[in-house]
N, C-alpha and C positions, 0 to 999 in steps of 0.2 A: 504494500500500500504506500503510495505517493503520500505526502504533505506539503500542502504549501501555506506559506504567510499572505494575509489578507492584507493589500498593501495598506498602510495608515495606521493600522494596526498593532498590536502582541499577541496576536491569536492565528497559528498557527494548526489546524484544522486536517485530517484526512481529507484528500482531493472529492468523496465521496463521501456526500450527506444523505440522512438517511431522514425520509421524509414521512410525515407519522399520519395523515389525514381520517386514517378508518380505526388505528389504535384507540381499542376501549370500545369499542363498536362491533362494526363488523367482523374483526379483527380481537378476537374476546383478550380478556386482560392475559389471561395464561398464556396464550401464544404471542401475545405482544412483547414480555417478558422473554421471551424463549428465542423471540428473531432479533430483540435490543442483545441479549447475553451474546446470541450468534454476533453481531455485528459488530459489537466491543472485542471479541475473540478471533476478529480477523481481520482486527486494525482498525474499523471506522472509531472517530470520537466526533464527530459533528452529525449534529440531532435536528431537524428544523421541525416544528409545528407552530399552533396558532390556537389564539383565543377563543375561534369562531369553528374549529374542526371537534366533531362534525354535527356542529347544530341541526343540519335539517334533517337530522336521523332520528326516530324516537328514543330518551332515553335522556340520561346523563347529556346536560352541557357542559361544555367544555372538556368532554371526555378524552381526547387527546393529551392536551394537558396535565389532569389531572392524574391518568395512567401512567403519562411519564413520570409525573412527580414520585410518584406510590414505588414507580421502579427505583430512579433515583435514591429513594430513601433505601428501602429494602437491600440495595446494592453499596451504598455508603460511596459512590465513586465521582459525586457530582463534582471533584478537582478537575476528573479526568476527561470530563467532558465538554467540547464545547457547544452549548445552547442558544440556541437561537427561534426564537418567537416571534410573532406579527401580532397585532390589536391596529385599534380604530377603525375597524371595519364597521362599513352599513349595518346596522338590523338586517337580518336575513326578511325578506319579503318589502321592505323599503328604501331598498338598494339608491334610490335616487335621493337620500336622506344621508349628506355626509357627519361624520362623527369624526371630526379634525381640527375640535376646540382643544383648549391645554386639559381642560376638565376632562372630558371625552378618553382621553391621551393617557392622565394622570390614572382615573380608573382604570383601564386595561391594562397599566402596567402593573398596579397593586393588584390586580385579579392574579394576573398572570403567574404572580411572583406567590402566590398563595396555593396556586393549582401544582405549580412546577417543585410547590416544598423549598425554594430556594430563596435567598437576600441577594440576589443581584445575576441579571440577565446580560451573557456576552456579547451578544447579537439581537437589535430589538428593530424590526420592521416592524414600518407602517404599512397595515395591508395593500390598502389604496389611498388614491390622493383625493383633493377638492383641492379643483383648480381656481374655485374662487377664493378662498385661503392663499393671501400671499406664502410665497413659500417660506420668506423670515419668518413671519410670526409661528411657524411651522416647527420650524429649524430653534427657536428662540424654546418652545413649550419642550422636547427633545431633549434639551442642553441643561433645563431644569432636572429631567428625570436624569442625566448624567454626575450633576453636580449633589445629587441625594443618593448617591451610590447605587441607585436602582437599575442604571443599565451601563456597561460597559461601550458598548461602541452599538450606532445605528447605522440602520437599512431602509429601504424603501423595496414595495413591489408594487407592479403593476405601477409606478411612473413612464414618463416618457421622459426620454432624452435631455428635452428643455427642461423639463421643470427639476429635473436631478441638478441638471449646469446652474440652475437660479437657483436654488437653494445652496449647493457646494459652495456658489459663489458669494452667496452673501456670510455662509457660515467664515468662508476663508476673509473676507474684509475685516471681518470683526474680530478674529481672533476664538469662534467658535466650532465644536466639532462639526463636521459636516456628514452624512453618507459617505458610509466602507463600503456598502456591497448593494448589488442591485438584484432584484428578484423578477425577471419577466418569462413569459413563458415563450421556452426556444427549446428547441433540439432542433435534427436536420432535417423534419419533416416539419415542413411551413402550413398550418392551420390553412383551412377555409374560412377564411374571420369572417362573411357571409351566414355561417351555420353555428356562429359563436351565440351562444342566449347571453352571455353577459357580459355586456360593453363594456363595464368597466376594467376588464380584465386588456394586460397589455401586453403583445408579441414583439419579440427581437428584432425589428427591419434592420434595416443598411443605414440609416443612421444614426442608431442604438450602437451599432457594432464600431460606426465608425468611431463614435465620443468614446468607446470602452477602449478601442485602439490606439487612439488621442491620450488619451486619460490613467490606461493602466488598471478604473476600478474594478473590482473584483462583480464577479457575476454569479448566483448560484441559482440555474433556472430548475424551475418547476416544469413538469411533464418532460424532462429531459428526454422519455423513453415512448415519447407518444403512444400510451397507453399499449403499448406491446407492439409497433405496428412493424422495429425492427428484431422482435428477438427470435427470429428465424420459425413463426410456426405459420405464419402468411405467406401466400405469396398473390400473384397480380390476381387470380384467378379463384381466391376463395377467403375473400377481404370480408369479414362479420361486418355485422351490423356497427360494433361501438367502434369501429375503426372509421368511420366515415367524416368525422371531421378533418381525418389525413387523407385521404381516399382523392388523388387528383395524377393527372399522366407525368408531373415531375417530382411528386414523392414515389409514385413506383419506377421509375427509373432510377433514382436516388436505391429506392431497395434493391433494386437491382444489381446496384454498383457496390452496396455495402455487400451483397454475397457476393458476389468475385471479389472484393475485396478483403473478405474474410479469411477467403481460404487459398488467397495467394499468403496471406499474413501467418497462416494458421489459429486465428481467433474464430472465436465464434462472432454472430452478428450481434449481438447484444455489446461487447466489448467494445467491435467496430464503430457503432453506432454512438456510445458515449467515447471511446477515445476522439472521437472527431473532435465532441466538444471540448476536452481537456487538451486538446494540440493549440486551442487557441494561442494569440499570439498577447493575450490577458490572460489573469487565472479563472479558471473555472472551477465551481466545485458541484456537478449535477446532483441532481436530487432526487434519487430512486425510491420508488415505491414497493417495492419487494415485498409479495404478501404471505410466501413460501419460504422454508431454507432455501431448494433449490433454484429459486427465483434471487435471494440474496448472493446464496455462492459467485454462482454466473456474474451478476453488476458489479459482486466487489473484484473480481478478476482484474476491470478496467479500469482499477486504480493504478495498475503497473504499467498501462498501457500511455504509448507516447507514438503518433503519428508524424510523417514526413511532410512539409506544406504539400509536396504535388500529391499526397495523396488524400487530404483532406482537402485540397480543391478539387481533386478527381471526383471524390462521395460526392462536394454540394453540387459541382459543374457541370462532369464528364470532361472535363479538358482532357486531352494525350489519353497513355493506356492506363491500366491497373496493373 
């Protein structure tokens, strides 16, 4: 297992986070325990969940959370872990309802810190933005929960571009922390943002890539692994149903390239598919959703994995051979 430093930072992280959405759920607490021990046993220490996982499910809120926290304790190893969290999310069903006051802010991080069993969060994203919220005053309410020892360094997901650069920007005039790491959703199959239900969520473009390029900051996307679309049990010709927000003629070319590419490498497609992301020429750290061991085994492989640029232009492009 790779690690890298998140630049700005002292948090030094396994290249491969392990992302908790359905733990405590569908995902019952005894196996959630069983794939966290796996994943601590095979190098991973970076854990990402969220305030809001998985509220629309019947049952326990904040059950993500609070199963972590339960492990956590049970385990006594919270030194060794790096944590990382999102709040200020919408109400679930008033999505068009932002929650981006300090108040708003201050609550989900003492929730957070109450579920998680912990006095202070590594990594604290704001789920999403309100882009009528200047981004200081933002940045300003952030800097408070810094200085109350409640969070170590922030994130953002699902921002764009701009509103990351005005916010870093004004954090850096003043002499305050700004965004370490950015959360949007990328892997090397580019959504149908057409068949997206929820706008507020925000995809990688080419000018995402180029500010990260620019800029150095760290990235750690969600659906890294577009729901399964590369871990070799698809192919062009017998694509399910929940694979259809990937489903267009240049991600299956892309699949395409990622098995010849696999098995000129000797990887499996699953490797292939997240090494692309960790070749970047910023650090990446994908965010797997492993709901099996042998779904975990397989992604944490690609933490040792390091691609050649023409072959990570090969996967997005087709340029030259494989």
């Amino acid at each position: 297992m790779n690690y890298r430093t998140i630049p700005g930072t002292e948090l030094t992280p396994s290249v491969i986070c392990y992302g908790s959405v359905f733990f405590g759920t569908s995902i019952p607490e005894e196996e959630t325990f069983r794939l966290l021990d796996a994943y601590i046993e095979r190098g991973g220490t970076f854990i990402d969940t969220a305030k809001v996982y998985a509220d629309w499910m019947p049952g326990e809120k904040s059950a993500s959370e609070k199963t972590i926290g339960r492990w956590l304790k049970s385990r006594g190893n919270r030194k060794e872990i790096i944590l990382a969290t999102k709040g200020a999310h919408p109400e679930l069903g008033r999505m068009n309802e932002p929650r981006m006051s300090r108040e708003c802010i201050e609550h989900d991080v003492d929730s957070s810190l109450r579920h998680l069993q912990t006095d202070c969060i590594d990594l604290y994203y704001l789920h999403r933005d309100d882009p009528a919220t200047p981004a200081g005053e933002i940045i300003e309410s952030l800097n408070e929960q810094i200085r109350a020892g409640k969070v170590r360094y922030i994130g953002c997901s699902n921002w764009t571009a701009a509103r990351i650069e005005e916010a870093n920007r004004y954090a850096s005039e003043r002499g305050l922390q700004g965004f370490s790491a950015n959360q949007p959703m990328w892997s090397l199959a580019d959504p149908n943002e057409d068949m997206m239900n929820d706008k507020t969520m925000v995809v990688m473009h080419e000018d995402s890539e180029a500010f990260h390029n620019r800029t150095g900051m760290a990235v750690v996307p969600y659906t890294s692994q577009a729901f399964g679309f590369f871990s070799g049990l698809y192919r062009r010709d017998n694509m399910p149903d929940k694979l259809k927000l990937f489903v267009n003629e240049e991600n299956l070319r892309r699949l395409e390239r990622v098995e010849r590419t696999a098995a000129r490498l000797g990887l499996s497609m699953t490797e292939t598919a997240l090494g692309y992301l960790l070749s970047q020429p910023f650090p990446v750290f994908p965010i797997i959703g492993s709901r099996t061991l042998e779904q975990l085994d397989e992604s944490m492989k690609a933490g040792d994995v390091t691609l050649d640029s023409e072959t990570v232009r090969y996967l997005r492009y087709g340029d030259g051979e494989s």
